[in-house]
PAMINU-780571 format. One record per residue (C-alpha): x, y, z; residue in one letter. Coordinates in steps of 0.5 Angstrom, whole numbers, plus 500, padded with zeros to 3 digits. Example, Ala and Ser with C-alpha at 12.3 -4.5 7.8 and 13.67 -1.06 7.14 Angstrom:
525491516a;527498514s;
END
This chain:
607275382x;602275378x;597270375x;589269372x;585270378x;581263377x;572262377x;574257384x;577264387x;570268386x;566262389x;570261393x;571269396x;564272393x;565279394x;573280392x;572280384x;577281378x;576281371x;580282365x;579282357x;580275356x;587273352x;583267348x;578268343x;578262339x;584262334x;583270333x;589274336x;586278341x;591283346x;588282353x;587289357x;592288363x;588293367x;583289372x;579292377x;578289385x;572290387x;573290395x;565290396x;563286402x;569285405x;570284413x;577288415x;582292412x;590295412x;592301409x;599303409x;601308404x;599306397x;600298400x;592295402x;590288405x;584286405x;580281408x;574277406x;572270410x;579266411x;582270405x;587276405x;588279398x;593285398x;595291393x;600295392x;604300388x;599304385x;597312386x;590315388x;587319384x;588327386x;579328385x;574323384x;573320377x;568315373x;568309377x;565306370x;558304373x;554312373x;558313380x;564316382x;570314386x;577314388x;582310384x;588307384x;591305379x;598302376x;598297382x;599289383x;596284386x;600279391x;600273388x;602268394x;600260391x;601256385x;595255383x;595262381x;590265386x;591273388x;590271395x;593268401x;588263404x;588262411x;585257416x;579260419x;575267419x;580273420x;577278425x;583284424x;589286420x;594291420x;601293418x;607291422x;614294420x;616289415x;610285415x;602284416x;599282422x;592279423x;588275428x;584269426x;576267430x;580263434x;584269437x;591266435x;596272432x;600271426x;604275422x;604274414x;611275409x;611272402x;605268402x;607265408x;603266415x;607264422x;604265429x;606271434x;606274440x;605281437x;597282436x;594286429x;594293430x;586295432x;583297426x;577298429x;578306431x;572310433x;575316432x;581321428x;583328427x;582330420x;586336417x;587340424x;580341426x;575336424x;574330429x;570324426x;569318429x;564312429x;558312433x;555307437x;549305432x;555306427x;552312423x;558317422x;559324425x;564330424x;564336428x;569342428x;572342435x;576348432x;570353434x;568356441x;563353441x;563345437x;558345432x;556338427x;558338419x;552336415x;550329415x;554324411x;550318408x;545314411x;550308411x;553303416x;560305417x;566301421x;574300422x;576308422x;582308420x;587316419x;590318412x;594323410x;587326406x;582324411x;581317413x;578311411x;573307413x;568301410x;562304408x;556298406x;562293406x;567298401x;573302402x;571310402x;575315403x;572320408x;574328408x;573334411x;569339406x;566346404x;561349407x;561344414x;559337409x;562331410x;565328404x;565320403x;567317397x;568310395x;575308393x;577303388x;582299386x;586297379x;592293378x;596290372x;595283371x;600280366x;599273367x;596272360x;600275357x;603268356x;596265352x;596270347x;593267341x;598267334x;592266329x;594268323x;600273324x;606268321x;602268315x;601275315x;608277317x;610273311x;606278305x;609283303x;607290304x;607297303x;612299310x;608302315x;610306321x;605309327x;607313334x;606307340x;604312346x;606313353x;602309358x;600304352x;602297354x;606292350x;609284350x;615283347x;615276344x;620271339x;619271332x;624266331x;618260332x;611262330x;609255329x;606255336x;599256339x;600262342x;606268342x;612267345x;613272351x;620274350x;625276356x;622284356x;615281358x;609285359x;610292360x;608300359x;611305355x;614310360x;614315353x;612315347x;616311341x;615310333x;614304331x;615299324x;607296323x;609288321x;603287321x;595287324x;593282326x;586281330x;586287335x;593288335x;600290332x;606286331x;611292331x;619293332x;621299337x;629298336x;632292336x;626288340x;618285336x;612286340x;605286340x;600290343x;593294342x;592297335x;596303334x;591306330x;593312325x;599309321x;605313318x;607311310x;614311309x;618316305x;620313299x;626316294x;628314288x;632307286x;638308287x;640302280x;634300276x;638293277x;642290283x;647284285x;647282292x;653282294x;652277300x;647272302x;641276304x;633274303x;627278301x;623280307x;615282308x;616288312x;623292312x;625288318x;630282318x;628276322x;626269320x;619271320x;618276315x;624272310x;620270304x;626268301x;633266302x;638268295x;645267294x;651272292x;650274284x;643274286x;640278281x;633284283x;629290281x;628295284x;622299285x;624304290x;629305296x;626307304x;631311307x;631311315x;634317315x;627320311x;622318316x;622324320x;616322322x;618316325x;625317326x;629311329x;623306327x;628303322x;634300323x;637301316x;636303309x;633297305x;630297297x;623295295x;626289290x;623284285x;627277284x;625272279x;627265280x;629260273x;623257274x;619264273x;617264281x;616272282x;618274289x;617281291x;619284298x;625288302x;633288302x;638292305x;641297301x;647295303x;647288300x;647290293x;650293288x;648295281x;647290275x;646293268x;641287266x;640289258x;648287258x;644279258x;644276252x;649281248x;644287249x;647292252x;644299252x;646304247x;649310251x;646316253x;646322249x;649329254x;643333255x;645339250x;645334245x;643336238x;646334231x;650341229x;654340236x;655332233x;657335226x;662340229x;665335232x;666330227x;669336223x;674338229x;676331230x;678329222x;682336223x;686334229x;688328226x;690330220x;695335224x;696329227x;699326222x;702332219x;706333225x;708326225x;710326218x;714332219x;718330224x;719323221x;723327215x;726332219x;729326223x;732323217x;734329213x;739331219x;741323219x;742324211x;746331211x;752328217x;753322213x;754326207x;759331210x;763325213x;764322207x;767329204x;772328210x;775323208x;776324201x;779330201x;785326206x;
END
């Protein structure tokens, strides 16, 4: 539904404009703005129905939906104030990638049916339009040219002859004009819930029933979202960055902030693959694991998915803990990652079982109460060093080592450590108190040994004696 509105549709539609951050700046990354703004000046007729609008310039029709207005006038950006729409999308009708239906000559008036738009064309030919497509009718637009309404219960507005707008409080016995509003050339009247629309100077206004019987007329203006260049999103040098190891950083994506999800298993491209979730805004706020920076955006992981958007600005350290070995094995297969996140992007290096590593320190995901839930597990901060003399350093699962005692390499092992109350009279002690516990040992032992034999030696002598005497 949505795409890059081109320079054709400006020549072609003066009047109807869009703009957005451009995605493509050279080789450098740059998170485009999805916010555009719809300048409705000089448009011919209108539709309003709810939050869905249609409006019409020339032979062109272009249509806005979804947002929600403002509840008081804001900065319009240029010094002025206005209504605003925000949060809407642009109806996309062709390929070429134009937010607009084009038709085949002038239309003259347009309206809402029940399920679809009506509009006349300058040949006074009736046609009803549906997703992007336009097939004629019996059924005639609604008027669009009203010359009064009701606004609230009491003031009645309408258009004038020489098109100067008036108000008057029919409420009163005896009806009395609001104060002026604007020296403007006002048309197409049409009722709202909050007052009623009208085109002001060739812009959609809002016109309403103010304090102290004053008129007030204030321009509307309309921002949608424009995803579609999402999909032009420069690498610039994010593969090579994801690929330096770093200290782990975290930072807090808030509410409201947009971001793409994209594929980090082929960073060989131009531009970022836009993965399944697509372009989208952050309903809340969530923590987020800073792979890294890169132009004015953030790699970043939220759960199981990577990312890019904006600049996230203040970041969170990791809370580290002490290692839990000096030294580790890996148990399985497993590589050293840039960032503590594992995925073929952030690999440095791919490492076999029996694989030997320092480790420096450990990042607990339980220990990140700042940005709990940002990673997915424990991994330890290590060193390998290959045959070669190659030193790589980055991240591996804790769960994926086991302690390694190096200085048992060559022979060397560690001579053990002494208990804490060491000292060399508890050492004398017990030297002493061993050689006495042995020397009972072998006391005892001897003195069973002769008492064993000593019995053996008295039986056999009383047996003997037996058999003399018979």
């Amino acid at each position: 539904m949505c795409a890059a509105l081109t320079a054709s549709v400006l020549c072609a539609a003066p009047g109807i404009k869009t703009k957005y951050a451009d995605a493509q700046q050279g080789d450098v990354t740059a998170y485009p703005d999805f916010v555009s703004d719809l300048d409705t000046g000089d448009i011919d007729c209108y539709a309003a129905n709810g939050n869905r609008f249609a409006f019409c310039r020339g032979e062109y029709i272009y249509i806005y939906s979804g947002g929600s207005m403002s509840d008081a006038p804001q900065d319009d950006g240029s010094g002025g104030t206005a209504y605003i729409f925000e949060g809407g999308i642009m109806e996309n009708s062709s390929e070429s990638g134009i937010y607009a239906y084009k038709h085949t000559s002038v239309i003259t008036n347009i309206g809402y049916g029940e399920d679809c738009l009506l509009f006349t064309d300058a040949t006074g030919t009736n046609y009803s339009y549906l997703d992007g497509e336009a097939k004629k009718e019996q059924e005639r637009a609604p008027a669009a040219q009203q010359t009064s309404t009701y606004i609230g219960e009491s003031v009645f507005i309408y258009v004038a002859g020489d098109d100067s707008l008036v108000a008057i409080d029919m409420s009163l016995s005896e009806p009395v004009p609001y104060k002026p509003a604007p020296e403007s050339a006002f048309s197409s009247l049409q009722k709202t819930s909050r007052g009623a629309y009208a085109i002001m100077d060739g812009g959609l206004c809002l016109i309403e029933q103010g304090e102290d019987e004053v008129v007030q007329v204030t321009p509307v203006l309309f921002r949608y979202t424009d995803t579609s260049h999402a999909e032009k999103i420069m690498t610039g040098d994010t593969a090579e960055l994801l690929k330096t190891t770093r200290d782990a950083r975290f930072a807090i994506a808030p509410a409201g902030q947009y971001v793409t999800e994209i594929d980090l298993s082929d960073m060989s491209g131009r531009y970022f693959t836009v993965a399944e979730g697509g372009t989208f805004r952050l309903e809340e706020s969530s923590p987020a694991l800073i792979l890294c920076t890169t132009g004015n955006a953030d790699i970043i992981v939220m759960g199981e998915s990577a990312y890019i958007t904006a600049s996230l600005g203040a970041n969170i350290s990791a809370v580290t803990s002490a290692a839990p070995f000096a030294g580790a094995q890996l148990n399985y297969a497993a590589g050293i990652y840039g960032s503590p996140y594992m995925c073929d992007a952030t690999e440095l290096i791919r490492l076999e079982p029996g694989a030997k590593v320092t480790v420096a320190y450990q990042i607990k995901a339980a220990d990140q109460s700042a940005a709990p839930g940002a990673l997915a597990a424990d991994f330890c901060k290590v060193t390998y060093t290959s045959d070669s003399g190659t030193v790589t350093e980055g991240y591996i699962a804790s769960s994926f080592l086991t302690a390694y005692d190096f200085s048992g390499e060559d022979g060397q092992f560690t001579p053990p450590s002494s208990p804490e109350d060491y000292t060399e009279d508890n050492a004398v002690l017990t030297v002493v108190l061993v050689i006495i516990i042995v020397v009972l040992v072998i006391a005892g032992v001897a003195y069973l040994a002769y008492s064993s034999g000593s019995g053996k030696h008295g039986k056999k002598q009383q047996t003997d004696a037996g058999e003399r005497k018979e």
